[in-house]
C-alpha positions in Angstrom: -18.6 -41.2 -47.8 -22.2 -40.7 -45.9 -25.6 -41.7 -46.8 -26.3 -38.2 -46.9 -24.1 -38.0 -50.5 -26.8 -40.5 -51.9 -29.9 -40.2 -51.0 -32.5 -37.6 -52.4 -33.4 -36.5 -48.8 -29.7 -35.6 -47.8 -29.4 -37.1 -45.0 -27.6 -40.2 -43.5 -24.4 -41.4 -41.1 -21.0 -42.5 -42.4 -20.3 -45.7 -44.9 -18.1 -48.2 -43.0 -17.6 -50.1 -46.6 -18.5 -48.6 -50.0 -18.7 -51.1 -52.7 -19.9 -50.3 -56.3 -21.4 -52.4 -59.2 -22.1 -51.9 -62.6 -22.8 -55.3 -63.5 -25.4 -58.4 -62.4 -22.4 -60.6 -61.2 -20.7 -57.5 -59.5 -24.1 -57.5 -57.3 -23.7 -61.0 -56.4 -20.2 -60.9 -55.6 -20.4 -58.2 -53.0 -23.5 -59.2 -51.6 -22.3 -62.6 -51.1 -19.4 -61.2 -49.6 -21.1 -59.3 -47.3 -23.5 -62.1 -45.8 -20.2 -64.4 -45.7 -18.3 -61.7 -43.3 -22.0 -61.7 -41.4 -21.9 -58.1 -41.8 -25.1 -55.7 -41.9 -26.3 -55.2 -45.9 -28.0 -51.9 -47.9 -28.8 -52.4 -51.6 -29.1 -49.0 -52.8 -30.1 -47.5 -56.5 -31.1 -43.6 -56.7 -31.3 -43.5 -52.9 -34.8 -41.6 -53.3 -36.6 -44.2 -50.8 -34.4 -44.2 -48.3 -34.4 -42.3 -44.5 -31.2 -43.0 -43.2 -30.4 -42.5 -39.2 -27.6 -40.0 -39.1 -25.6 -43.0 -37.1 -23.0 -44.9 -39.2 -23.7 -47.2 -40.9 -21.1 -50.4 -40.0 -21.9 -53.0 -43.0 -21.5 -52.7 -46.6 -23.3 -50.5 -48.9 -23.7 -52.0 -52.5 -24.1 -48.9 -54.4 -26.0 -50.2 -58.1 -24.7 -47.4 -60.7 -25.7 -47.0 -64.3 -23.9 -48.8 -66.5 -24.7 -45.8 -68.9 -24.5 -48.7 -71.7 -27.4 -49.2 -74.0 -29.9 -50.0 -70.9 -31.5 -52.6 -73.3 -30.5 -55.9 -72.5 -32.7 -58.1 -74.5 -35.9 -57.4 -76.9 -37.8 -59.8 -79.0 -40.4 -57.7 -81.9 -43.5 -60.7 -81.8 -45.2 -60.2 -85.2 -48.8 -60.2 -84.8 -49.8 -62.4 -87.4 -46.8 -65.3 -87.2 -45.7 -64.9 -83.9 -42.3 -65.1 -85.3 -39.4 -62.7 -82.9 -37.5 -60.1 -84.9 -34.6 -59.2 -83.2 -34.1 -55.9 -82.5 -31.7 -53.2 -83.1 -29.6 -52.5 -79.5 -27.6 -49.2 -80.3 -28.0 -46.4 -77.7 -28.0 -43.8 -80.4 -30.7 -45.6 -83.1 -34.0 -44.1 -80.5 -36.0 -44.9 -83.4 -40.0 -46.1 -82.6 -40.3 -49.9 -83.6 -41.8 -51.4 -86.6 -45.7 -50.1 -85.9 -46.8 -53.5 -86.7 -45.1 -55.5 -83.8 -47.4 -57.0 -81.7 -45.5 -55.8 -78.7 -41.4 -55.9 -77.2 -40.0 -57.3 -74.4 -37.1 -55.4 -72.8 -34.6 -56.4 -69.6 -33.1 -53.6 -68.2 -29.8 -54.2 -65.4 -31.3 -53.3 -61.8 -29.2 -50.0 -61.5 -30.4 -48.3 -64.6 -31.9 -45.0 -64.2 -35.6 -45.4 -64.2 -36.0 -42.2 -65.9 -33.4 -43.2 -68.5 -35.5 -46.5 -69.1 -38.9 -44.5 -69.6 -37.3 -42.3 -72.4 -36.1 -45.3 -74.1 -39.2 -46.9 -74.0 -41.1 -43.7 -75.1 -38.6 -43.3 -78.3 -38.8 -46.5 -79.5 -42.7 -46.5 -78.9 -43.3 -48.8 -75.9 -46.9 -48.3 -74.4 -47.1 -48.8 -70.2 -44.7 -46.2 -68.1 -45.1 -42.6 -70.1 -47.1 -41.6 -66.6 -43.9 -43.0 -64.4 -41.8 -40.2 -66.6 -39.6 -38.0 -63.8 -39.7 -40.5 -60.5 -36.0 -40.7 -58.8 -34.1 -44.1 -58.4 -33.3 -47.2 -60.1 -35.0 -49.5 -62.5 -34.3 -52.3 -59.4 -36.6 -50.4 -56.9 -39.7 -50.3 -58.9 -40.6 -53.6 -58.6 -39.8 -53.8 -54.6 -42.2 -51.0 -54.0 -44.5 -51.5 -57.1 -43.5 -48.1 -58.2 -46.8 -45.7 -59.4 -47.8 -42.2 -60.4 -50.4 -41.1 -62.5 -52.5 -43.7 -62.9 -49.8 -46.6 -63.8 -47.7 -48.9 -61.7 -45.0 -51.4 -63.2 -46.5 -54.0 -61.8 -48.6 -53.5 -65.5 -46.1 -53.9 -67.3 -43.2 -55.9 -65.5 -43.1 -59.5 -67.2 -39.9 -60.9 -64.4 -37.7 -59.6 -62.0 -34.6 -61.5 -61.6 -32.8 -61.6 -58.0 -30.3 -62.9 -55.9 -31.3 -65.3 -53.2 -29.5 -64.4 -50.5 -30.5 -67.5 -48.4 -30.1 -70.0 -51.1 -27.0 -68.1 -52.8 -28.4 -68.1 -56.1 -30.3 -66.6 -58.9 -34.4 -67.0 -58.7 -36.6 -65.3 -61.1 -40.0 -64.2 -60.2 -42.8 -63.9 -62.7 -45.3 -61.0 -62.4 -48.0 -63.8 -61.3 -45.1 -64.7 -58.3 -44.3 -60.8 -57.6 -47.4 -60.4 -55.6 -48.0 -57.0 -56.3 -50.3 -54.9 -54.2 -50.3 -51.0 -53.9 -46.8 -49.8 -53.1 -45.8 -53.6 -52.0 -44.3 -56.8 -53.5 -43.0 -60.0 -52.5 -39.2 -58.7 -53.0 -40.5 -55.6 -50.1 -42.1 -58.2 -47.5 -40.0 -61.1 -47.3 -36.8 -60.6 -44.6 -33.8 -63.1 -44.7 -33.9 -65.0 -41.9 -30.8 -65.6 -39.9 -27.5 -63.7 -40.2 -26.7 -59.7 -39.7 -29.0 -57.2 -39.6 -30.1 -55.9 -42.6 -31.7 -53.0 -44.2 -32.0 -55.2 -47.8 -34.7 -57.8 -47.9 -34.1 -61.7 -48.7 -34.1 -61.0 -52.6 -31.6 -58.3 -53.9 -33.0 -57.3 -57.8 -30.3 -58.0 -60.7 -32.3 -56.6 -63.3 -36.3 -56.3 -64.6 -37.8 -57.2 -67.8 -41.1 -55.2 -69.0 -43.3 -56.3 -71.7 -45.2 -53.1 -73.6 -47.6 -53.2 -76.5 -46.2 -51.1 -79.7 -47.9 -47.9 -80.3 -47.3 -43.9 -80.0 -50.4 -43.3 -77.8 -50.2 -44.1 -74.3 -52.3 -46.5 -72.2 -55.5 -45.2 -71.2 -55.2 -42.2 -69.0 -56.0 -43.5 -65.5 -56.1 -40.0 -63.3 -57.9 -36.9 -63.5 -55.5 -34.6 -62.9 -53.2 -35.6 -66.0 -56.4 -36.0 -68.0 -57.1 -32.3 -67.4 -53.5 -31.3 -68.2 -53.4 -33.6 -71.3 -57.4 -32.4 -72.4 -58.3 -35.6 -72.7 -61.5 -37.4 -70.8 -60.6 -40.0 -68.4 -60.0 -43.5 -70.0 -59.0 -42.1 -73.1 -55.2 -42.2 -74.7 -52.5 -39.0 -75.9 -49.3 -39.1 -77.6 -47.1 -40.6 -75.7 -44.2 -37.6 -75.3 -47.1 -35.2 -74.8 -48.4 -37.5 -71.7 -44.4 -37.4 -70.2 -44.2 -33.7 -70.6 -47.3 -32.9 -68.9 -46.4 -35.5 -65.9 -43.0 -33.5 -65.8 -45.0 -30.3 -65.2 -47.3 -31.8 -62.9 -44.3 -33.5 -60.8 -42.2 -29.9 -61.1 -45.2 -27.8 -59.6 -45.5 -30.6 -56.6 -41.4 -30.2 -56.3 -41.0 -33.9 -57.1 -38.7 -34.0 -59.6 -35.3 -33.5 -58.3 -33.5 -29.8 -58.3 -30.3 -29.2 -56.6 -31.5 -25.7 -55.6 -34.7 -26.4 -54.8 -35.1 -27.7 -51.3 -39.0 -28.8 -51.7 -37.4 -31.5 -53.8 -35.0 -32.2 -51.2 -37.2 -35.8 -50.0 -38.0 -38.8 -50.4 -41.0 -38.4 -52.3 -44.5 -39.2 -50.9 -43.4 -39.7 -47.7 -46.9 -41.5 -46.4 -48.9 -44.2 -48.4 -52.8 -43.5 -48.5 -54.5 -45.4 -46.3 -56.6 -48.5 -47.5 -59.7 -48.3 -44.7 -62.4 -51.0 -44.3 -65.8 -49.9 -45.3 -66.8 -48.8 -41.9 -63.3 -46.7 -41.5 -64.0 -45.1 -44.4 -67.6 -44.2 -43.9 -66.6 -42.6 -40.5 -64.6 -39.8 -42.5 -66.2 -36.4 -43.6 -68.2 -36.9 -46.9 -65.9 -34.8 -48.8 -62.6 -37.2 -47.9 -61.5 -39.1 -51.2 -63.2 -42.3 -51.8 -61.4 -45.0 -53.8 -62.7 -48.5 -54.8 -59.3 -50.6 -53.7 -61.3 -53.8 -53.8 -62.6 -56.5 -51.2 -64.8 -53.9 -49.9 -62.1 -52.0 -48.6 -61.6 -47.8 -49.6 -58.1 -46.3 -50.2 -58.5 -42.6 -49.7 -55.7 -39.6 -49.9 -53.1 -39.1 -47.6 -52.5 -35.8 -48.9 -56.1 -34.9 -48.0 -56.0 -36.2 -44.2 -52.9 -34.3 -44.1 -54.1 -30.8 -45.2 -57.3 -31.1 -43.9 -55.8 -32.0 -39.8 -54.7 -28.4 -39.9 -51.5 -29.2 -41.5 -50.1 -26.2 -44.0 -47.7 -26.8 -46.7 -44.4 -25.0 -45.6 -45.4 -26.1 -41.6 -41.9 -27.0 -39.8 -40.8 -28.5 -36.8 -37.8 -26.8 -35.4 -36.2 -24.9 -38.7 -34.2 -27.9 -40.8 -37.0 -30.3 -41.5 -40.6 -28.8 -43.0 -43.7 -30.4 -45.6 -42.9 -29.2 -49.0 -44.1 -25.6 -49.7 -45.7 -27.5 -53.1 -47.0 -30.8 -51.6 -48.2 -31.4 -48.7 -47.4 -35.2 -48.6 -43.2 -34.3 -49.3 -41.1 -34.4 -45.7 -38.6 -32.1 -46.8 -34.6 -31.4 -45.8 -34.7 -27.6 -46.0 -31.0 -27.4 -45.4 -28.7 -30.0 -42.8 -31.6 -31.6 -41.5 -30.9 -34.5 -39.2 -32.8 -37.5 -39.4 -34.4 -37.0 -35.9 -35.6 -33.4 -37.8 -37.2 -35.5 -39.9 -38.7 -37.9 -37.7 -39.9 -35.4 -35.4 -41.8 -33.7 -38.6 -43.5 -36.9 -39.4 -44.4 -38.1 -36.1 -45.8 -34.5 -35.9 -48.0 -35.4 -38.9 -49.1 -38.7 -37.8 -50.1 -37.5 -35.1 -52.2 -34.5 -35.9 -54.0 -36.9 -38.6 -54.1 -39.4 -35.8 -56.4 -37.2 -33.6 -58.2 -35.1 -36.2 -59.2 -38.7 -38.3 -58.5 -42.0 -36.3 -56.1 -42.7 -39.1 -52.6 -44.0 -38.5 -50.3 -42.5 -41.8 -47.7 -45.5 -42.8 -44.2 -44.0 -44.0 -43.6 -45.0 -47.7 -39.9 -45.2 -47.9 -37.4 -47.8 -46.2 -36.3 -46.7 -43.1 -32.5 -47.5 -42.3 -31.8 -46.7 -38.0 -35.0 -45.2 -38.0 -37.9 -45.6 -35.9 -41.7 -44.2 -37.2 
């Protein structure tokens, strides 16, 4: 099998080893296999942030599938007034919204669930904190490593502990969200490298499976971004029904090719393929006064990438060569238009970086994890 068979961009060399897990101990038994034979290690979920070199790939690929079991693992009701847990119906096939008076649930979901699979289960049963996440590729065991957001919410609201396997210490650590170090589109699990042994395209900490805590309720949180709060009529700040918010993400994320299409090749890519740029005051002041300004804290301005990008002379649709082209919907989407390579695709974005280099002073930073591949 190649990368190319598992990854939302298509492309990607030949698996020396294949193993796949279902399970939190089958995880640890063929990682720790893996780092025992010394060999080179990829973790890999939905395979939607992922550009793979077109080399093969000589380690072990630990491929996390759905256990397509009830994806809750563990939820406590906490009654407002006595603090007292409730235990809580488990059944895939009873979706029904929890008692309205819970103070709020707490629900562990294994590492290879399908994220969107977890966000309908927490809408149904009327868990407040991810409706805006609703259509996003992958695994419920990448969010946390990338601090997974769209819309106005990340997890990192919402995600109570992220259990992992230590692959230094060989054991299980669990991180509370206080010890996650979220940041915008960056954790802990994302930063810290194992240090020693093979090469390795997984970090020190290999997710096992993420526990979210959500307030009860069939209105969403507050509607962070303006776009949605147009779609949904509703000012800024305010909430919606919860299904109604999903449905209108869905159509925002289907216009922008970003929810995931066989026959569609604008959603043939790794999602936002560039992180917007967090600029110093002075960096920020130095773009034109119509750039987007964001307050990211410490005095510091995030602004769009998608702006920089359109605005260096950059069309949606532009190609290099005629495999590899930006999403004729979305200007910050790298897109395999049909048996791109992965040097297609690096040329492409070193072709944007570039132009938004010299038009803005501005260095674009790839979002997804690159395996063999040099930006």
């Amino acid at each position: 099998m190649r990368l190319s068979d598992l990854t939302t961009l298509r492309i990607g060399g030949e698996i020396r080893t294949l193993v796949e897990a279902r399970t939190a101990q089958e995880v640890i038994e063929a990682v720790s296999a893996a780092d025992a034979a010394g060999e080179p290690l990829l973790v890999l979920g939905g395979g939607s942030n992922l550009v793979a070199s077109d080399e093969p790939f000589e380690g072990t690929v630990v491929l996390l599938r759905d256990p397509e079991e009830p994806p809750l693992l563990d939820a406590t009701c906490e009654v407002g007034a006595s603090g007292e847990p409730d235990g809580i119906p488990v059944d895939p096939a009873e979706l029904t919204p929890l008692d309205p008076t819970c103070g709020g649930a707490i629900v562990e979901y294994f590492a290879g669930v399908n994220w969107d699979r977890a966000v309908r289960y927490a809408i149904a049963r009327d868990m407040v904190g991810v409706e805006a996440l609703s259509g996003i590729p992958g695994s419920v065991g990448a969010t946390p490593i990338q601090n997974v957001g769209a819309y106005g919410q990340e997890v990192a609201a919402t995600i109570s502990r992220v259990r992992t396997w230590d692959r230094e210490k060989n054991a299980v650590r669990t991180f509370f969200a206080a010890d996650c170090e979220f940041a915008y589109r960056d954790s802990v699990f994302k930063r810290t490298r194992i240090s020693g042994g093979a090469p390795s395209a997984t970090g020190r900490y290999v997710v096992l499976s993420v526990t979210f805590q959500h307030t009860i309720g069939s209105l969403s949180a507050p509607i962070r971004y303006a776009q949605l709060a147009d779609a949904l009529g509703v000012e800024v700040g305010e909430r919606a029904p919860m299904r109604e918010v999903r449905e209108a993400v869905l159509r925002i994320r289907g216009s922008k090719g970003m929810v995931l299409d066989l026959r569609d090749h604008d959603t043939w890519s790794a999602g936002s393929f560039f992180t917007n740029p967090i600029l110093a005051a002075q960096e920020a002041a130095a773009l034109p006064a119509e750039a987007p300004r964001y307050d990211a804290g410490d005095e510091r301005i995030k602004t769009s990438a998608a702006w920089l990008i359109s605005h260096s002379g950059i069309e949606r649709g532009h190609a290099v060569g005629e495999r590899a082209a930006v999403s004729s919907k979305h200007s910050l989407a790298l897109t395999n238009r049909g048996g791109a390579s992965s040097d297609d695709l690096v040329a492409l974005a070193q072709d944007v970086q570039s132009r938004v280099q010299e038009r803005f002073g501005i260095h674009l930073e790839p979002e997804p994890v690159r395996l063999g591949v040099d930006l």
